[in-house]
C-alpha atoms as an extended CHARMM CRD file, in Angstrom:
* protein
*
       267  EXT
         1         1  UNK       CA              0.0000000000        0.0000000000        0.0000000000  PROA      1               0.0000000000
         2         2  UNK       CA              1.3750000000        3.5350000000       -1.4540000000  PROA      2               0.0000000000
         3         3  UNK       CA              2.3000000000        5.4750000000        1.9650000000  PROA      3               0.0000000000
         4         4  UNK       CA              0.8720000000        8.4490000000       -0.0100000000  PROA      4               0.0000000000
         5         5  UNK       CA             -3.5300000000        9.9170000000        0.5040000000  PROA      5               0.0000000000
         6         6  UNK       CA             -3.1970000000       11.3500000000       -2.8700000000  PROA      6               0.0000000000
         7         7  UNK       CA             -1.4040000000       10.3060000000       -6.1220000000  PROA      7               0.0000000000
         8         8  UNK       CA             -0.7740000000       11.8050000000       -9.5960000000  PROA      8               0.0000000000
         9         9  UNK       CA             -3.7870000000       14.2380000000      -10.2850000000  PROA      9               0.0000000000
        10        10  UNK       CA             -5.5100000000       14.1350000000       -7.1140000000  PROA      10              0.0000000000
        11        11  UNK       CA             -2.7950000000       15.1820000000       -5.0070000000  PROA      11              0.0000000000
        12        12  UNK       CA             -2.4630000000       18.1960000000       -7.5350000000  PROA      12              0.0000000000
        13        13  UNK       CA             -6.0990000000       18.9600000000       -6.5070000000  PROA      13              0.0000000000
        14        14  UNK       CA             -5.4880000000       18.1040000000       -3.1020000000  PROA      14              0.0000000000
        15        15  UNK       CA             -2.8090000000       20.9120000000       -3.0860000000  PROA      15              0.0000000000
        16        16  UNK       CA             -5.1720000000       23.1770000000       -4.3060000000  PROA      16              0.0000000000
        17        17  UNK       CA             -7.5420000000       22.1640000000       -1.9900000000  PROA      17              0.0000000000
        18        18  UNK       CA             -5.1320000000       22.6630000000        0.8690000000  PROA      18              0.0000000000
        19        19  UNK       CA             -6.0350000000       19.4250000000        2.3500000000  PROA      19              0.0000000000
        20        20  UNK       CA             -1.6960000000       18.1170000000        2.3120000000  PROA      20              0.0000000000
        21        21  UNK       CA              0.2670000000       17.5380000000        5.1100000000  PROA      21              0.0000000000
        22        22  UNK       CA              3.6140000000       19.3710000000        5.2620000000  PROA      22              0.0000000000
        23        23  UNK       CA              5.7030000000       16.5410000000        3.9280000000  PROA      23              0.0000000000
        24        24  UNK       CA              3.5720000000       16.1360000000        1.0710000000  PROA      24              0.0000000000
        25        25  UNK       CA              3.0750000000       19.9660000000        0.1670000000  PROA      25              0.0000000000
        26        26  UNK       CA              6.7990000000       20.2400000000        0.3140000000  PROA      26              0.0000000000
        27        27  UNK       CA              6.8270000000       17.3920000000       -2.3440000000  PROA      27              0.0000000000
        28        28  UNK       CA              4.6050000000       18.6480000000       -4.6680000000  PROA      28              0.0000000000
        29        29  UNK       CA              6.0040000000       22.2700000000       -4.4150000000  PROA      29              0.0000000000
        30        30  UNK       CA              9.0260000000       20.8240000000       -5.7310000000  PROA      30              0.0000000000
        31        31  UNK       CA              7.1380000000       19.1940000000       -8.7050000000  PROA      31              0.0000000000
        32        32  UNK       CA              5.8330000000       22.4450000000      -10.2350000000  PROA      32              0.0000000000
        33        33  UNK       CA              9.2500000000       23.7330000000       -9.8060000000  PROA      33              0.0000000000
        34        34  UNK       CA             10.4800000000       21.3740000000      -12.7530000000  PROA      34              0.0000000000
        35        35  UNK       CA              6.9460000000       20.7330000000      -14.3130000000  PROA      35              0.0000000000
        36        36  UNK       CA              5.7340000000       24.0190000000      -15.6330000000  PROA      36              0.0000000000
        37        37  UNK       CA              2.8300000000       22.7230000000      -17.0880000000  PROA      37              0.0000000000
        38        38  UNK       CA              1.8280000000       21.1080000000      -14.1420000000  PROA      38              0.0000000000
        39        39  UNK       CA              2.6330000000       24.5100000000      -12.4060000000  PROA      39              0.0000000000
        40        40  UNK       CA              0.3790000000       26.8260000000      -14.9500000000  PROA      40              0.0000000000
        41        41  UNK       CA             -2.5160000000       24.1520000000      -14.7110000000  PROA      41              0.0000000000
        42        42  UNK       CA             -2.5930000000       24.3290000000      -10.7250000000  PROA      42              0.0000000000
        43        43  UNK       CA             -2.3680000000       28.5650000000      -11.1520000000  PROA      43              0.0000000000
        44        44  UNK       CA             -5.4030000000       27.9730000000      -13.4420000000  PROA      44              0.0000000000
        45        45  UNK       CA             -7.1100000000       25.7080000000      -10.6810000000  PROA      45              0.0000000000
        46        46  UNK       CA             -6.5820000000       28.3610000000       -8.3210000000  PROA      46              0.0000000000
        47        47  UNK       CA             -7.7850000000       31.1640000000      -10.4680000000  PROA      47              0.0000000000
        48        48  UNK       CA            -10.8710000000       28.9350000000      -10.8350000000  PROA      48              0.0000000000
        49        49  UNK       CA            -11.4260000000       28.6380000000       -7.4820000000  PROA      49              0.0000000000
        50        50  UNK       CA            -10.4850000000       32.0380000000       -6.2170000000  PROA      50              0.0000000000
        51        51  UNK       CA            -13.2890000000       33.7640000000       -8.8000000000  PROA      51              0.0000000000
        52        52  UNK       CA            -16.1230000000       30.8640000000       -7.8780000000  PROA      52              0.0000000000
        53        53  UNK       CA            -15.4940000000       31.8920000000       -4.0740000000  PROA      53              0.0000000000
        54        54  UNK       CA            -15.7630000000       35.6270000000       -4.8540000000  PROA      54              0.0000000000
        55        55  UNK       CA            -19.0060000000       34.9920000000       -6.9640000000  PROA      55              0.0000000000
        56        56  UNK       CA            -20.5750000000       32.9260000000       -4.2040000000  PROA      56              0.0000000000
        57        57  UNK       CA            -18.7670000000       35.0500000000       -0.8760000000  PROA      57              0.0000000000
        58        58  UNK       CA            -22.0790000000       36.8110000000       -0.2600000000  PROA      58              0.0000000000
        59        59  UNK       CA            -24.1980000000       33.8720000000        0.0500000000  PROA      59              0.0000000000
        60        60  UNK       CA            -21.8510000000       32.6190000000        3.0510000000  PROA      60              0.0000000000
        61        61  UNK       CA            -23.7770000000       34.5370000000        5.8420000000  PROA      61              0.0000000000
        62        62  UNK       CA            -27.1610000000       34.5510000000        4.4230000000  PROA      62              0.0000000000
        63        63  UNK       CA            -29.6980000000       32.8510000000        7.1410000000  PROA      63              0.0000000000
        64        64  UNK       CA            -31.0690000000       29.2310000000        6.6200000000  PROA      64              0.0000000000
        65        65  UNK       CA            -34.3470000000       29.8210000000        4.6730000000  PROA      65              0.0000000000
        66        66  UNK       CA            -37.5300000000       29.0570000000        6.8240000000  PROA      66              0.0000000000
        67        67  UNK       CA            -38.0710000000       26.2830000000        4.6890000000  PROA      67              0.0000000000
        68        68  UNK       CA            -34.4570000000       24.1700000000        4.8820000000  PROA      68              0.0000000000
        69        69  UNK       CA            -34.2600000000       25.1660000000        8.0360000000  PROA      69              0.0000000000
        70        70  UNK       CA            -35.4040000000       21.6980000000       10.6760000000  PROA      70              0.0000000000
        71        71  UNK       CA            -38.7530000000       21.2730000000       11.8300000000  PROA      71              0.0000000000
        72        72  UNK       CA            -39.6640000000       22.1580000000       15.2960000000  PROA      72              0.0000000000
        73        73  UNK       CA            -41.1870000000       19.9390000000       17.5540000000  PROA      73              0.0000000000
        74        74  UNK       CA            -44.8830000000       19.3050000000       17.1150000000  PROA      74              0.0000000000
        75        75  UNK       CA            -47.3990000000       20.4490000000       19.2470000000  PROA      75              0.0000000000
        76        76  UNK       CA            -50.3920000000       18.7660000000       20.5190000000  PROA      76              0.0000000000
        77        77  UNK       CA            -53.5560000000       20.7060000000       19.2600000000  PROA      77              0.0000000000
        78        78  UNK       CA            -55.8600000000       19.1430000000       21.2130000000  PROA      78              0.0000000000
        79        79  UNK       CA            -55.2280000000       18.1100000000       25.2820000000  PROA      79              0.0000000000
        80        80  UNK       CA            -56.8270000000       14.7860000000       26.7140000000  PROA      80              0.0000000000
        81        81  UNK       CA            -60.2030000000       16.7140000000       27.9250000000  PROA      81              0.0000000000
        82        82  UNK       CA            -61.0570000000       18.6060000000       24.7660000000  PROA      82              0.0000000000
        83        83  UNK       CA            -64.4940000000       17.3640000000       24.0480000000  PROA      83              0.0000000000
        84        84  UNK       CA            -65.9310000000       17.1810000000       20.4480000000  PROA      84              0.0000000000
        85        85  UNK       CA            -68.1800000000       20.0420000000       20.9890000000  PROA      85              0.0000000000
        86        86  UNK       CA            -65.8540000000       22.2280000000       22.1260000000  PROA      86              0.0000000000
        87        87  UNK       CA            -64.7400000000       21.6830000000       18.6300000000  PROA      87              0.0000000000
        88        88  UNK       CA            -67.4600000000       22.2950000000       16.5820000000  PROA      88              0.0000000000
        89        89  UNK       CA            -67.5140000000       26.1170000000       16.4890000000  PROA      89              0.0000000000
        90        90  UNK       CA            -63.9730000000       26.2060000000       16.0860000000  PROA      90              0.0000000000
        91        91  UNK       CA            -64.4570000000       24.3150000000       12.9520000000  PROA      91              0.0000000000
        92        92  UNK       CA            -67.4010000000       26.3480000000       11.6530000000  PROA      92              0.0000000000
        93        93  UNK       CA            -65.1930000000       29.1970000000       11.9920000000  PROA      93              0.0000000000
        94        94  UNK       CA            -62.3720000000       27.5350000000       10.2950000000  PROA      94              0.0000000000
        95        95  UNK       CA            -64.5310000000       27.4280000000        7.0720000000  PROA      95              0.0000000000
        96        96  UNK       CA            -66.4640000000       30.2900000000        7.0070000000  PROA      96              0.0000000000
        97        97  UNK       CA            -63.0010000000       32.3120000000        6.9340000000  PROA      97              0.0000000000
        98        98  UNK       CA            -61.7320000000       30.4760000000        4.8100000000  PROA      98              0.0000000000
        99        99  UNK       CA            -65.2910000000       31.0750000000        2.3080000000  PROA      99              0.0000000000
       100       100  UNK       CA            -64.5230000000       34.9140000000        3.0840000000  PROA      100             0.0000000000
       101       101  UNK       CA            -60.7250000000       34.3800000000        1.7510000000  PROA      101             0.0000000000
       102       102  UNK       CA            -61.8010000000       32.2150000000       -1.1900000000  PROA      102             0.0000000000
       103       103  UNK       CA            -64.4970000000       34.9440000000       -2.1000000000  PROA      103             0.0000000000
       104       104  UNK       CA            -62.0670000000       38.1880000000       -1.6090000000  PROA      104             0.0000000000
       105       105  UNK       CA            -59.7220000000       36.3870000000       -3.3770000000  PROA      105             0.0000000000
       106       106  UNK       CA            -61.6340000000       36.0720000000       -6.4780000000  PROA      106             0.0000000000
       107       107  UNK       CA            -62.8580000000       39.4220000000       -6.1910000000  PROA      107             0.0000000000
       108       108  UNK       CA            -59.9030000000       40.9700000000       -5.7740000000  PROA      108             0.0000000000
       109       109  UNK       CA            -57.8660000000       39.2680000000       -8.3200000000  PROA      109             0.0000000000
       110       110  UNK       CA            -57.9990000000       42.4200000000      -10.9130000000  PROA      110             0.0000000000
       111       111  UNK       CA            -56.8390000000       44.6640000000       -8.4120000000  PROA      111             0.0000000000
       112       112  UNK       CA            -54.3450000000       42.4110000000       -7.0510000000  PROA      112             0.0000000000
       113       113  UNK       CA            -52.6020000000       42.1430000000      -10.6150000000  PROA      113             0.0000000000
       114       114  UNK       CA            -52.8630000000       45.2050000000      -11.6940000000  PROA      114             0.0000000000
       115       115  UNK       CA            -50.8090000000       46.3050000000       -7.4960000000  PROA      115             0.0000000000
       116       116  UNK       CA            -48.5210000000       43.9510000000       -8.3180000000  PROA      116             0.0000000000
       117       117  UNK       CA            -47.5750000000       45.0140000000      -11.4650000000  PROA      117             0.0000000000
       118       118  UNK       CA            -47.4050000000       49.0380000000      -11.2520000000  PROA      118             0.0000000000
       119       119  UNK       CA            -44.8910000000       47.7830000000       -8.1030000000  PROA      119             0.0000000000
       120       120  UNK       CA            -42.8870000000       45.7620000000       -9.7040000000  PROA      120             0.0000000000
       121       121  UNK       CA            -40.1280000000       46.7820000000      -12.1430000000  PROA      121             0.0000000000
       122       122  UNK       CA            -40.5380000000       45.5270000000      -15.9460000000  PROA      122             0.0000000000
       123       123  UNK       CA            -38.5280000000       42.8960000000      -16.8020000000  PROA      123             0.0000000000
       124       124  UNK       CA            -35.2250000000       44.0450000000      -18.8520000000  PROA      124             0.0000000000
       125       125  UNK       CA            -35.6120000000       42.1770000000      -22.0790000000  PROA      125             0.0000000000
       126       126  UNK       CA            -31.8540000000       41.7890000000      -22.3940000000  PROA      126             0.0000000000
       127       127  UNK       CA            -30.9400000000       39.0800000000      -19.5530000000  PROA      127             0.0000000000
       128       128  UNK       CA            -27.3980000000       39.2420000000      -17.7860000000  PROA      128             0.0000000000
       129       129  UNK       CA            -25.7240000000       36.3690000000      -18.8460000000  PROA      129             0.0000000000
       130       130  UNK       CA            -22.4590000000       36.7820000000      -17.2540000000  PROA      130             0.0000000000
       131       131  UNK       CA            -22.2170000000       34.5360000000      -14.3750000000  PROA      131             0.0000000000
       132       132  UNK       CA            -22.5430000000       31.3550000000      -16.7470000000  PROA      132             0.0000000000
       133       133  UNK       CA            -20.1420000000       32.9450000000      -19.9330000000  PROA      133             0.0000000000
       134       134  UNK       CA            -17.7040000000       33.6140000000      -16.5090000000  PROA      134             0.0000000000
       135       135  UNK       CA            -18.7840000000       29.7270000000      -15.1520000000  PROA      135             0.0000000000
       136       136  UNK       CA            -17.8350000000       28.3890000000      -18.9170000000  PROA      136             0.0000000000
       137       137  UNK       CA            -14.2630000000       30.1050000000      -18.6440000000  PROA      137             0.0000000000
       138       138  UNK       CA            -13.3850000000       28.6150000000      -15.0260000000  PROA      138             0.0000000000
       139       139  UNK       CA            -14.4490000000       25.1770000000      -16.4500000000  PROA      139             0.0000000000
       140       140  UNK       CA            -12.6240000000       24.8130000000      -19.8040000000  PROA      140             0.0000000000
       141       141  UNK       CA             -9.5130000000       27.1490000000      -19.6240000000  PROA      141             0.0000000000
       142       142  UNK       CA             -7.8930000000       25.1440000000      -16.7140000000  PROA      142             0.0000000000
       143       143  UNK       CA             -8.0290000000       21.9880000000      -19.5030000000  PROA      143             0.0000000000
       144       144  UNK       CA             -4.8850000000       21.0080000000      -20.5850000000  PROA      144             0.0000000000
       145       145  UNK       CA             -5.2630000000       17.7610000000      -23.7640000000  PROA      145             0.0000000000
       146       146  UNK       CA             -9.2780000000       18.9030000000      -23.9470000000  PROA      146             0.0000000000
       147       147  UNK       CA            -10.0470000000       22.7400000000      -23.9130000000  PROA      147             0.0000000000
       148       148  UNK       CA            -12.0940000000       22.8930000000      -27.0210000000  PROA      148             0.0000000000
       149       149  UNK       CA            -13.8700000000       20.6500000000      -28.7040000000  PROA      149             0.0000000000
       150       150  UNK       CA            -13.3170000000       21.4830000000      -32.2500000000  PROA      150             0.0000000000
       151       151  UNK       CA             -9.9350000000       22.4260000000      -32.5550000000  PROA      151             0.0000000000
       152       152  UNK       CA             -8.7760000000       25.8020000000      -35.0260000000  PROA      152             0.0000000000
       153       153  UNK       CA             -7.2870000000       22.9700000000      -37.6690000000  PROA      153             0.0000000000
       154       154  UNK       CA            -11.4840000000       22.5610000000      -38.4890000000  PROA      154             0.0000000000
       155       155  UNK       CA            -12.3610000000       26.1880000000      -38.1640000000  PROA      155             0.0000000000
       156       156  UNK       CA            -14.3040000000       26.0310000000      -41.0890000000  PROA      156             0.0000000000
       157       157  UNK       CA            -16.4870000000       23.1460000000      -39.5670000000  PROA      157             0.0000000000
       158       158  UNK       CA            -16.8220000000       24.4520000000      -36.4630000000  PROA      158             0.0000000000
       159       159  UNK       CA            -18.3350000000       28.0720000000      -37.8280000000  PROA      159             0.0000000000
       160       160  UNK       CA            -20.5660000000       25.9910000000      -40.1060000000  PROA      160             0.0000000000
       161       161  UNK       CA            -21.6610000000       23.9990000000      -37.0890000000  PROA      161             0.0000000000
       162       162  UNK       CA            -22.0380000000       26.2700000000      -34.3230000000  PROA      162             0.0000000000
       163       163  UNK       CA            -24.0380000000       28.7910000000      -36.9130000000  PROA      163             0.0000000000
       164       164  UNK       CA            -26.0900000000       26.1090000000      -37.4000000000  PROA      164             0.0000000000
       165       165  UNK       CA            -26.6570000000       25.5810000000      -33.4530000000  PROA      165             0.0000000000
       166       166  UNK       CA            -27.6820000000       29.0290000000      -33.0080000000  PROA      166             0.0000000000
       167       167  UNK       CA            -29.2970000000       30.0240000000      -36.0120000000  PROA      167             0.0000000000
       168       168  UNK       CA            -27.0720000000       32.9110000000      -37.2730000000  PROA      168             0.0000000000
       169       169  UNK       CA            -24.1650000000       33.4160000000      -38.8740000000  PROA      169             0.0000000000
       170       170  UNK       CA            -20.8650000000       33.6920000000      -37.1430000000  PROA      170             0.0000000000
       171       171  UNK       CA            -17.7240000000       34.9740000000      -37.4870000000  PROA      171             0.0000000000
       172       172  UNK       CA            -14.5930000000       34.0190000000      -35.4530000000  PROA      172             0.0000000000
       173       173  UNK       CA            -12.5060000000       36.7210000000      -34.6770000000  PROA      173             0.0000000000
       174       174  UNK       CA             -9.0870000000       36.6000000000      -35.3410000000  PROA      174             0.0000000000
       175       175  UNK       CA             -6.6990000000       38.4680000000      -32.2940000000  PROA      175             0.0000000000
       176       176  UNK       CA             -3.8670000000       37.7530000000      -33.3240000000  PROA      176             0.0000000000
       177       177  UNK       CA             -2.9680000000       40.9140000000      -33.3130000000  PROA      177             0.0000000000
       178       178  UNK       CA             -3.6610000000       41.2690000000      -29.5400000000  PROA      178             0.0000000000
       179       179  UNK       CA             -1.3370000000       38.6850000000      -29.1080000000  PROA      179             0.0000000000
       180       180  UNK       CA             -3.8890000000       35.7300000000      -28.8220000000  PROA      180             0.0000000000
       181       181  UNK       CA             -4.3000000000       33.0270000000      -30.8480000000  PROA      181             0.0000000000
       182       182  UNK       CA             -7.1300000000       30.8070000000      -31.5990000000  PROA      182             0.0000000000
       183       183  UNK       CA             -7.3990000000       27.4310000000      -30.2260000000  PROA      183             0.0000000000
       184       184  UNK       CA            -11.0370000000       26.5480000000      -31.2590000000  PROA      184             0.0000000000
       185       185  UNK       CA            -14.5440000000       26.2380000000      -29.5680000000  PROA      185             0.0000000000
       186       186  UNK       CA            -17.2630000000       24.3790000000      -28.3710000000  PROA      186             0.0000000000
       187       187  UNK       CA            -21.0340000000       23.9070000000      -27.8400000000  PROA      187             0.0000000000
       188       188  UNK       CA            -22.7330000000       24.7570000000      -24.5490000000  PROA      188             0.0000000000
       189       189  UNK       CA            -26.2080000000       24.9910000000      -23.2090000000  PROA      189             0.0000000000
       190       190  UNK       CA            -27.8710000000       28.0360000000      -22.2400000000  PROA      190             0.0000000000
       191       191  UNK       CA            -30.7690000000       29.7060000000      -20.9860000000  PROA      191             0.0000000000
       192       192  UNK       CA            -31.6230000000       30.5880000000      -24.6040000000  PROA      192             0.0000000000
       193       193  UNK       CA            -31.0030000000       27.7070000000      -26.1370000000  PROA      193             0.0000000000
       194       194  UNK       CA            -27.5910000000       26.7240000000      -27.7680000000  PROA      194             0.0000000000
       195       195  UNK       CA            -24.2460000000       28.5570000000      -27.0830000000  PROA      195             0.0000000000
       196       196  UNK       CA            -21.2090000000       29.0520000000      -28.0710000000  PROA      196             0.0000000000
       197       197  UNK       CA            -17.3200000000       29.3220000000      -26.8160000000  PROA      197             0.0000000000
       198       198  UNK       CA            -14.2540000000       30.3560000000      -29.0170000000  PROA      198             0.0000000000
       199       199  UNK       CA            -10.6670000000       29.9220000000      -26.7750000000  PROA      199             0.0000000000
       200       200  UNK       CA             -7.7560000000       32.0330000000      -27.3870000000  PROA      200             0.0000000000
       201       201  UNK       CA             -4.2230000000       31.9420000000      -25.9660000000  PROA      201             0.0000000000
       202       202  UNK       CA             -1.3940000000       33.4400000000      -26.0070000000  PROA      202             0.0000000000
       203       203  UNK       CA              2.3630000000       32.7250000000      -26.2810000000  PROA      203             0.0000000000
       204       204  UNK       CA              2.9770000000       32.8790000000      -22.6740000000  PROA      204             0.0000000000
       205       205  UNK       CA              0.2340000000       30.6090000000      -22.1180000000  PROA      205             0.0000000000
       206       206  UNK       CA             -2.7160000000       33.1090000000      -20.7610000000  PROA      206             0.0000000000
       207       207  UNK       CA             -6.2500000000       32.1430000000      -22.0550000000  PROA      207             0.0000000000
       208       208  UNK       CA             -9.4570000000       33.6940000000      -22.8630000000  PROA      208             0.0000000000
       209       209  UNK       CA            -13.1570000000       33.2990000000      -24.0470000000  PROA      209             0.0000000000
       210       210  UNK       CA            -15.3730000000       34.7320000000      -26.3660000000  PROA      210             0.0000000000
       211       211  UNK       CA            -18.8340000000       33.3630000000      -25.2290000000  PROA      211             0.0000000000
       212       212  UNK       CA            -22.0360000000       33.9130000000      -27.0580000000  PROA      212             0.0000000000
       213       213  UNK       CA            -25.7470000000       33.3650000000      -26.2140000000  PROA      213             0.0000000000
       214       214  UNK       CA            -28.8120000000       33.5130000000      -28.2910000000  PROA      214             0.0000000000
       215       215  UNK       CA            -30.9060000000       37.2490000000      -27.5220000000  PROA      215             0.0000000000
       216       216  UNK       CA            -34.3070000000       37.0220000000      -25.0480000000  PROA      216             0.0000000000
       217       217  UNK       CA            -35.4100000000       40.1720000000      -27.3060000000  PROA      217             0.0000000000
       218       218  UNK       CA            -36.8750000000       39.8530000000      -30.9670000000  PROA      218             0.0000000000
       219       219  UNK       CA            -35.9700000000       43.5680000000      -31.7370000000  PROA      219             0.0000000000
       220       220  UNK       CA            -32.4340000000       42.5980000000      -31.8610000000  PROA      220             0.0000000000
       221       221  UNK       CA            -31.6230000000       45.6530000000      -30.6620000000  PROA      221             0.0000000000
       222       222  UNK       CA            -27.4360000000       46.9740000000      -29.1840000000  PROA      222             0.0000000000
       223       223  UNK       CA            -27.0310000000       47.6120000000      -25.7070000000  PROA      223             0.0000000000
       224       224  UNK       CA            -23.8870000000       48.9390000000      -24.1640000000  PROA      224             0.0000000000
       225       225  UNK       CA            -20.5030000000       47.2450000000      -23.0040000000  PROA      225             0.0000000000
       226       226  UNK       CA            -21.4000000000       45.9600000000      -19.2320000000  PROA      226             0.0000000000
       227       227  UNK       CA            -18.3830000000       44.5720000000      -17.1520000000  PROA      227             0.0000000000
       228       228  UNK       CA            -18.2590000000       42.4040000000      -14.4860000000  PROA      228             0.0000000000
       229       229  UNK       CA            -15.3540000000       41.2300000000      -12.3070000000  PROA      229             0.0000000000
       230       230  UNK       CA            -14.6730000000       37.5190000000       -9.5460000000  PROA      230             0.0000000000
       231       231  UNK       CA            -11.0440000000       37.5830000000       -8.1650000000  PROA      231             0.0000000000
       232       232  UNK       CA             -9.1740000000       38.0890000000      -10.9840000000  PROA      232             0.0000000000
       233       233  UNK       CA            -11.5610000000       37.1140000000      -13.6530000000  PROA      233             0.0000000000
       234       234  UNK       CA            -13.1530000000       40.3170000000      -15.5260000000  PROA      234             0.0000000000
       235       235  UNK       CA            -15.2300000000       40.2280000000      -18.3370000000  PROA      235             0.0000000000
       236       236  UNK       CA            -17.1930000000       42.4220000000      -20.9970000000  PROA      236             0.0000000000
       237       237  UNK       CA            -20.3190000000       42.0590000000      -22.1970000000  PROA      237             0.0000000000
       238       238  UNK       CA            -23.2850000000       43.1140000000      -24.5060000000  PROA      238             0.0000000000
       239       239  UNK       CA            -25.5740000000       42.2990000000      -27.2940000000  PROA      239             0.0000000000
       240       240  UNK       CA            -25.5150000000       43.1100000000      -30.7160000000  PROA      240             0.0000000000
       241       241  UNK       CA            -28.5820000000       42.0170000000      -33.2900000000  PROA      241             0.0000000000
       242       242  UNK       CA            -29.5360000000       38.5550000000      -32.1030000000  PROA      242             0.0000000000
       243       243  UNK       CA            -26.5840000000       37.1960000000      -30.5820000000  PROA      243             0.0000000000
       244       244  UNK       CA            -24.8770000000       38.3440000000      -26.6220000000  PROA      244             0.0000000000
       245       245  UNK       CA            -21.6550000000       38.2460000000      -26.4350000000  PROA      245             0.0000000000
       246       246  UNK       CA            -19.0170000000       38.1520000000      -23.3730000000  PROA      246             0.0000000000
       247       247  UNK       CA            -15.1950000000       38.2260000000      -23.6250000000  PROA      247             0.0000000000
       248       248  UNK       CA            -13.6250000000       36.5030000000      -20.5880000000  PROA      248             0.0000000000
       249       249  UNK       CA             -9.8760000000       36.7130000000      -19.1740000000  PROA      249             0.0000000000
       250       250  UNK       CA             -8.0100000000       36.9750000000      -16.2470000000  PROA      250             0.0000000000
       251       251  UNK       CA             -6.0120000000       39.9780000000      -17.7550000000  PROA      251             0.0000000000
       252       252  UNK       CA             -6.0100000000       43.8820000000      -16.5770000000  PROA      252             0.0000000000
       253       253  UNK       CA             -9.0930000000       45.5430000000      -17.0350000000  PROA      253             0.0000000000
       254       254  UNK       CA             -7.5690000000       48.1350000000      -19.9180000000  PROA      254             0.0000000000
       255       255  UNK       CA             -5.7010000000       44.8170000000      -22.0440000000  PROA      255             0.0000000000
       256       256  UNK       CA             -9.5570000000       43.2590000000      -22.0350000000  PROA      256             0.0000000000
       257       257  UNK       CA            -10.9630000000       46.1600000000      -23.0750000000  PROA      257             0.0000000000
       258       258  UNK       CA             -8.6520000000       46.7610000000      -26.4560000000  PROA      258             0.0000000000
       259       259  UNK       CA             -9.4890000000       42.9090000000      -27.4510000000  PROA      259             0.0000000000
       260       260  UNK       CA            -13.1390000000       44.2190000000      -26.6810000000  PROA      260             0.0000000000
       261       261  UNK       CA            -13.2040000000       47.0260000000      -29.2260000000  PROA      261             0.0000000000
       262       262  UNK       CA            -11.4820000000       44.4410000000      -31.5110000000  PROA      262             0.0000000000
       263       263  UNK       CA            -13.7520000000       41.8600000000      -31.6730000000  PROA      263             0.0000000000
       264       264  UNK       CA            -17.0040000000       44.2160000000      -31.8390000000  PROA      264             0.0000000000
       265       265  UNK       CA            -14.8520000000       45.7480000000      -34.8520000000  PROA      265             0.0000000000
       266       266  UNK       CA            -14.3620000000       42.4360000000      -36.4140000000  PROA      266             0.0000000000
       267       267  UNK       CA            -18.9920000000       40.7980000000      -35.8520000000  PROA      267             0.0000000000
């Protein structure tokens, strides 16, 4: 028996994790010394982990809901002397409220709706889809032999394809000029339906995503560049006729930007 918790990957995870003993940190510390790809996948682990925490810190201290929370301990309605005619009116009562809520109810319904909605705000009809463009980079840019699933060698396939998916035409933009190469892309699942996800990265090994989502809104109308930032993941996004679109990286705010402006130059 190994005299080892963790081998191979997992104890790269477990390092991550921070769940080694001394001896065994030590030991893998002096792995990524003389593995660098082992070293840039466990920073990319630990990017992925630091923006997922950051996304989620808030929820930390929120109370139990009411409903998850356990169930107190019953108590007895009735004690050992209640009689069945003390319960009588007590039921009576129970229904003819409930006959006076039934009745308001229905009365009321108009007025309810129309309360409701003059409080409530109208719902946006461009959705922020952010969190899972943001999600999609954490998952696939830490992959080292399977980041993409069409690889740039097929890039003629994989526009024909993924156009097909999400019923427009696409165009790939090429940044090579902001010092990132294509890698290729992939098909992912959204709220809208079918989405996509082009990878770039560059020569020293720094990745990001161009994710894009199918519009809510059958104007296909432009809205602004939004940005959004968890740990040291920032990304842009917007919409543009009937397609979102979110650029992801864990680069300065400015760099992202100028690969921004090129790809909006480029759809």
């Amino acid at each position: 028996m190994s005299r080892n918790r963790f081998e191979g990957s997992e104890l790269l995870h477990a390092y991550v994790d921070g769940e080694l003993k001394p001896e065994e940190r030590l030991r893998v510390v002096q792995w990524l010394e003389t593995h660098p790809d082992d070293a840039r996948m466990v920073n990319e682990w630990q990017k992925q982990n630091q923006g997922i925490n950051t996304l989620f810190a808030s929820k930390a201290h929120e109370p139990i809901p009411e409903h998850l929370s356990p169930p107190s301990k019953p108590q007895h309605i009735l004690s050992d002397n209640c009689t069945s005619a003390s319960i009588l009116p007590q039921i009576a009562a129970a229904f003819l409220i409930l006959a006076i809520g039934i009745a308001g109810g229905w009365f009321g319904r108009d007025f309810l709706k129309t309360s409701i909605s003059d409080q409530m705000p109208i719902a946006t009809a461009y959705q922020n889809f952010s969190q899972p463009a943001m999600e999609a980079h954490w998952i696939y840019t830490p992959e080292v032999r399977h980041p993409v699933e069409v690889e740039k060698n097929e890039q003629d396939h994989l526009v024909k394809w993924l156009s097909y998916r999400l019923e427009t035409p696409l165009t790939i933009p090429v940044l090579s000029a902001q010092g990132f190469d294509l890698m290729g892309g992939r098909l992912l699942p959204s709220q809208t339906g079918p989405a996509a996800q082009f990878m770039y990265e560059s020569k020293a090994g720094s990745r990001i995503t161009l994710y894009l989502t199918k519009s809510f809104n059958d104007e296909k109308g432009e809205t602004e560049f939004q940005f959004k930032q968890a740990g040291s993941t920032r990304a842009f996004y917007w919409y543009n006729g009937a397609l979102g679109y979110a650029v992801i990286g864990d680069i300065k705010r400015n760099e992202l930007l100028e690969i921004v402006n090129d790809v909006y130059r480029q759809l």
